[in-house]
N, C-alpha and C positions, 0 to 999 in steps of 0.2 A: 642059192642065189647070194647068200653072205659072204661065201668065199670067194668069187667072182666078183664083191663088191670089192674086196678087199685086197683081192688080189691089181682090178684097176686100181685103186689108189695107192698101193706101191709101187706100180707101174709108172702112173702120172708123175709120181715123187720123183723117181727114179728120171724122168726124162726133163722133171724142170729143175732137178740139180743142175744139172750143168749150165742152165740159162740163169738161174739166181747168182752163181761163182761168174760168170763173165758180168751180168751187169752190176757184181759190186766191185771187180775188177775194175771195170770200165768209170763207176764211179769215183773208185779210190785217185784214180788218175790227178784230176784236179787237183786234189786235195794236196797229194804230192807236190803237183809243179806249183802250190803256192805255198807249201811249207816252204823248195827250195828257194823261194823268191825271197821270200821273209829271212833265210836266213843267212842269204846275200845279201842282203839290204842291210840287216839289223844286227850280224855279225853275233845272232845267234845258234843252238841246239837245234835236231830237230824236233824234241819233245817240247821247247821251249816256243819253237813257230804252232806246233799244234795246238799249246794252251792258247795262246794268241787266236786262233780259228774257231777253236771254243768258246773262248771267252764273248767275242764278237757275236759266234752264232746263239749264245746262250739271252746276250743280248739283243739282240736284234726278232729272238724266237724264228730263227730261221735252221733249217740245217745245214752240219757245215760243208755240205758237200754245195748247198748253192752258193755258202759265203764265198768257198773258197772257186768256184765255177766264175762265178762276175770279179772276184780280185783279179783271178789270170785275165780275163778276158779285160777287165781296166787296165791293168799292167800294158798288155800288149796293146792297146792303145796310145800309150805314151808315144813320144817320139824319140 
């Protein structure tokens, strides 16, 4: 029965790689399009817009996948 246990939990592993790699894929997104916002704006890095999403989300005890999630979404609000 141990082998069969462990055999499904390689199994399992095995079938929610690929959904862990898309949705941190999918997270990373944001984060990008407000690095590149920041560094159109502020005529910075990109290493330099991330500390900036860091520094915020470190502040604000948020992560920065939402910091930067509601910046774009503020951004594109503007007019």
């Amino acid at each position: 029965m141990r082998n069969n246990d462990c055999m499904s939990t390689a199994h399992v592993t095995r079938i929610e790689g690929p959904l862990d790699l898309q949705d941190a894929l999918a997270r990373r997104a944001p984060i990008e399009q407000a690095k590149g916002i920041l560094m159109a704006v502020h005529r910075i890095t990109a290493d330099e817009a991330f500390a900036l999403l860091v520094e915020r989300s470190q502040r604000a005890n948020r992560k920065v996948h939402d910091i930067a999630l509601e910046f774009v979404h503020e951004m594109a609000e503007l007019p």
